[in-house]
C-alpha positions in Angstrom: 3.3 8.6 -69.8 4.2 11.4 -71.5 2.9 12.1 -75.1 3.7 15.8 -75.8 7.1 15.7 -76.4 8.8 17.3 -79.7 10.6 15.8 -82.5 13.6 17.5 -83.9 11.6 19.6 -86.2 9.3 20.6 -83.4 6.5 19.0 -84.0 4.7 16.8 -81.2 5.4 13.4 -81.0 3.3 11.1 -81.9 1.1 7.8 -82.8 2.1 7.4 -87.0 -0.2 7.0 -89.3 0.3 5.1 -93.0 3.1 3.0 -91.3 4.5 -0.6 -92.5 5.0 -2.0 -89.3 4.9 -1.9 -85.3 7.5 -4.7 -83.9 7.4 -4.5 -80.3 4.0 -4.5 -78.5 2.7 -6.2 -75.2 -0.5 -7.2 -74.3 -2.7 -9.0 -71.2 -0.3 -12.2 -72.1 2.8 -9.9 -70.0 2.9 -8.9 -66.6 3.4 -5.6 -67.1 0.4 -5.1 -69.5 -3.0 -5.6 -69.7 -3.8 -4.5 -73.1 -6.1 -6.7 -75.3 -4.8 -7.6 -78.7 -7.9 -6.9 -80.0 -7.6 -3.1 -79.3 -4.0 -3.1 -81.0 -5.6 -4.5 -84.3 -8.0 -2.1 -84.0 -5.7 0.9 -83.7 -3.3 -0.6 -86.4 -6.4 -0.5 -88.9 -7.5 2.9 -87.9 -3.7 4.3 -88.2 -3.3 2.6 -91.5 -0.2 0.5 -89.2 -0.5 -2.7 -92.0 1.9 -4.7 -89.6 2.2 -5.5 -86.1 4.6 -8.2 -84.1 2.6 -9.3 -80.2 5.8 -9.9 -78.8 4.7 -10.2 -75.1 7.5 -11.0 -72.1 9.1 -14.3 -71.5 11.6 -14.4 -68.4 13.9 -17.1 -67.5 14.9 -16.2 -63.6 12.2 -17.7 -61.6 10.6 -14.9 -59.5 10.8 -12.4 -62.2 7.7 -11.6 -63.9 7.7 -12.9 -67.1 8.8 -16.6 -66.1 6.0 -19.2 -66.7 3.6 -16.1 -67.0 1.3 -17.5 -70.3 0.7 -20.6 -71.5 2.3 -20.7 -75.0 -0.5 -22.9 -76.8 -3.6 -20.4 -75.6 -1.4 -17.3 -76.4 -0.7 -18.7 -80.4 -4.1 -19.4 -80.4 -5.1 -15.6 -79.7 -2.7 -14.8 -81.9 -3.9 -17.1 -84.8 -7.6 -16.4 -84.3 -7.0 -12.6 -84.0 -4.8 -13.0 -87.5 -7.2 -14.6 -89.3 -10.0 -11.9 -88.1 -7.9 -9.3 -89.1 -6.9 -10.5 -92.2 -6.5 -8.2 -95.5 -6.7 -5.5 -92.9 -3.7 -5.8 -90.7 -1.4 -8.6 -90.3 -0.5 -10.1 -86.6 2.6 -12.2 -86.3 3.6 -14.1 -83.2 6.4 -12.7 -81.6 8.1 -12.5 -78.3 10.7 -10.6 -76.4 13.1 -13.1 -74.3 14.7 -11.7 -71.6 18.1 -12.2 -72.4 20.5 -13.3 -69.0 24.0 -15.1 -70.4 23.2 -17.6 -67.2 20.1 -18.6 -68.9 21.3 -19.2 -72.4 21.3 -22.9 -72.4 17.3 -22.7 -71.4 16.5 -19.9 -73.6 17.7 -21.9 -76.7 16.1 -25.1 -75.7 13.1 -23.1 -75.5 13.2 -21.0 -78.7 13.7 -24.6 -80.4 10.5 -25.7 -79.1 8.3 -22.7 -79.2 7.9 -21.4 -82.3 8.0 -18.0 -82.8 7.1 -15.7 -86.1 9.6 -12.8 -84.2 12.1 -12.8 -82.1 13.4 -10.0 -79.6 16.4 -10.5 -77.0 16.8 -8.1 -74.7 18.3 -7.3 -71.6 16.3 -6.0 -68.7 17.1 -4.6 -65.3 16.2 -8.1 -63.2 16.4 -8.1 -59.3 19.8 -9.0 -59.2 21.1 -6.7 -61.5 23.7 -4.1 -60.8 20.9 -1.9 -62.8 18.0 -2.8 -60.2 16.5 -0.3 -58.5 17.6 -1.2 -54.7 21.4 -1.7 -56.2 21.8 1.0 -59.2 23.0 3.8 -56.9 25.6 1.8 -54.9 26.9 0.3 -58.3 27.6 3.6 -60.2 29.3 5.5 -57.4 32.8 6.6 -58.5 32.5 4.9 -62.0 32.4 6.4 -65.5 29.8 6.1 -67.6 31.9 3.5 -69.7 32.5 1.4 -66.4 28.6 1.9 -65.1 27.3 0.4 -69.2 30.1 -2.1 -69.2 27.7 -5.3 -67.1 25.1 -4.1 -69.5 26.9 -4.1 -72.9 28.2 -7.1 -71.9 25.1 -9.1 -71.9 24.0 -6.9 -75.0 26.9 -8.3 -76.9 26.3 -12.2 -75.5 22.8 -12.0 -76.5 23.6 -10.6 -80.0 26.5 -13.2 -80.8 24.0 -16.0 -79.1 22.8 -15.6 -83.0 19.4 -16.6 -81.4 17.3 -13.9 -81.7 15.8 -12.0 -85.1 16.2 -8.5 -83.2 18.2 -7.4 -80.1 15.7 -4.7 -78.2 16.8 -1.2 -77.1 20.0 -1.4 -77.2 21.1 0.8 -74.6 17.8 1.3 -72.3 20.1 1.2 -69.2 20.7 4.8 -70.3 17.0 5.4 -68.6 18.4 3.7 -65.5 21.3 6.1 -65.7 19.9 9.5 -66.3 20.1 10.3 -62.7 23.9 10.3 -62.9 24.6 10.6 -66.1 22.3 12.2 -68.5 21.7 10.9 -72.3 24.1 13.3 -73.8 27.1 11.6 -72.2 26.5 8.3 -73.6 27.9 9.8 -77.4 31.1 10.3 -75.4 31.6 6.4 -75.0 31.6 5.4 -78.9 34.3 2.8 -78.1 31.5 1.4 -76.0 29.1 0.6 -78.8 31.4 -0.6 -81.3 31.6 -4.2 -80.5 27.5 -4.2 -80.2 27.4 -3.1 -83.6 30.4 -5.1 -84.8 28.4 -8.1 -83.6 25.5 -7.1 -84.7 26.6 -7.0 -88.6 29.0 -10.1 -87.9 25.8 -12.0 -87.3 22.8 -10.4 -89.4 21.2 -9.6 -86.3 18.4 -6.7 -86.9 19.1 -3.3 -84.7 15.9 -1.9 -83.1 15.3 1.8 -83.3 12.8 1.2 -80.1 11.1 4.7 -79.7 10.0 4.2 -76.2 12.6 6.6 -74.9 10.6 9.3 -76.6 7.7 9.1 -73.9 10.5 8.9 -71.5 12.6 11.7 -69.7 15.6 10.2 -72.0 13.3 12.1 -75.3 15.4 9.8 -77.4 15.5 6.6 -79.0 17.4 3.7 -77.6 19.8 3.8 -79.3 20.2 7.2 -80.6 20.4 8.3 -84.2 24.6 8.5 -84.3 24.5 4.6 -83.3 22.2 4.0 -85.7 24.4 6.3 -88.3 27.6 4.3 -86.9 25.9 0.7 -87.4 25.2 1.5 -90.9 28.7 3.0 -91.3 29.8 -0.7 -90.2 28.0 -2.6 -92.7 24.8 -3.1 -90.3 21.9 -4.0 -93.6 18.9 -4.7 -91.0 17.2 -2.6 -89.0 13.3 -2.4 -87.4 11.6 0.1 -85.8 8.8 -0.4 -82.5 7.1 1.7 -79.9 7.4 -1.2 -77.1 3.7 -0.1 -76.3 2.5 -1.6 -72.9 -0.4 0.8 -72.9 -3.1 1.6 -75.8 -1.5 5.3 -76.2 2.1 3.7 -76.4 1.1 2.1 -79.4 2.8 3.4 -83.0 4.0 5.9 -80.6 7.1 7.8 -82.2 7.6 5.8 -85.3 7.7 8.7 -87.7 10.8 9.6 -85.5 12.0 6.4 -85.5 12.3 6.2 -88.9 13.5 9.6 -89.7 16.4 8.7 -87.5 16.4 5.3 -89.9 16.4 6.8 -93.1 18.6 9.6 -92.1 21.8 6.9 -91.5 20.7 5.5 -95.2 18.6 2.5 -94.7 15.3 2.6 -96.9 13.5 0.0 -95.6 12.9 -2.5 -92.6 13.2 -5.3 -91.1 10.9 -8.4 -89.3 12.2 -12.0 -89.1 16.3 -12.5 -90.2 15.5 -14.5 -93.7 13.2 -12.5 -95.6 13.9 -9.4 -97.2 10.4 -7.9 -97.9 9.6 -5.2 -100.4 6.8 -4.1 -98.4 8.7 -3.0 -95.9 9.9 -0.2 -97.5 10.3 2.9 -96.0 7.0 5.1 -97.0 8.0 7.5 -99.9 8.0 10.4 -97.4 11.1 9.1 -95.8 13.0 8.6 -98.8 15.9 10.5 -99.3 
């Protein structure tokens, strides 16, 4: 992981400090993570983070590695003992981020009905069948324009936003980190037409945008999505947005949130988002992003 990248002002980027909230964290309760939630809490309170959402993998595809990975009943119990410890010091919701797969939709609802969740996060990941995976991305993007190699991804994108199941739809556009090899960040502001029914769902339905600052540890050095979507979905009418580092590792954590919410504030939101009914005062933008 990379953490010395710079921010547009040329500063390094970095873990913020005096923050409202992280979003999107994963812990030992993913397969891709073994970070205790213990050592998040403990970083939030030293980074003055008052917020954070656990909002560890759940899959759907059997085989892939989220699917049946925690029990739900020992993970909210974590959860709820952890919150309690931490209380008046930093508060722990329960989240999750569903893997989002159209063919899945029926089960994913049925589940989110059952398993309740403080957080939601749907997003779409590069599973093994995937045009996106890695044994199938560079036979599925020869000869195809950059609109034609996003289109399978938008599309699910778009499903999983008008689904209307989900408080937040994650990194919009990560397969732009699958991509890079062909066709580098830059190229995806030539393809506006390509994000306009995303965000056009995305305000239809009062579904939050994530600024998700991961790509700024990545070779991308962006957000996903970038700050003109961002500027574009406010443009639109889009009211909610939320912010989160998508951590899987204890220096991932808060990483690039100032950023994140420079790009925020710049496209005229001043404050965030967590779950879709609650409009929350202390989630205001600090006073040094005001503008």
């Amino acid at each position: 992981m990379t953490d010395t990248n710079e921010s547009r002002e040329g500063r390094p980027v970095a873990q913020a400090r005096d923050f409202p909230i992280d979003t999107h964290m994963h812990t030992a309760f993913s397969h891709d993570s073994n970070v205790l939630l213990e050592l998040y809490a403990a970083q939030a309170a030293e980074l003055g983070i008052r917020e954070i959402a656990i909002t560890d993998h759940v899959d759907f595809m059997p085989g892939s590695g989220g699917y049946r990975y925690f029990d739900f009943n020992v993970r909210r119990k974590v959860i709820g003992d952890a919150a309690e410890r931490w209380a008046g010091k930093v508060a722990i919701r329960h989240g999750v981020e569903i893997t989002y797969e159209s063919r899945y939709e029926e089960e994913i609802g049925e589940y989110l009905r059952t398993h309740p969740f403080d957080y939601s996060i749907g997003s779409v990941h590069a599973v093994s069948d995937s045009p996106y995976a890695r044994a199938r991305i560079e036979t599925f993007v020869a000869g195809k324009t950059v609109a034609e190699a996003v289109a399978p991804y938008f599309a699910e994108v778009e499903a999983a936003i008008r689904s209307g199941m989900f408080d937040t739809v994650g990194h919009l556009d990560q397969c732009k980190r699958w991509l890079r090899p062909w066709f580098p960040p830059a190229v995806f502001a030539t393809i506006p037409a390509s994000y306009e029914p995303l965000l056009a769902a995305l305000v239809d339905g009062g579904t939050a945008l994530e600024v998700n600052s991961s790509g700024l540890r990545h070779p991308e050095h962006e957000t996903y999505p970038a700050a003109w979507v961002v500027a574009r979905f406010h443009e639109l009418g889009g009211r909610r947005v939320t912010v989160g580092s998508d951590a899987h590792l204890p220096q991932s954590f808060a990483f690039g949130l100032e950023e994140a919410a420079e790009i925020v504030a710049a496209a005229g939101f001043d404050r965030l988002s967590l779950e879709r009914a609650l409009d929350r005062g202390d989630l205001l933008l600090p006073e040094r992003f005001r503008r």
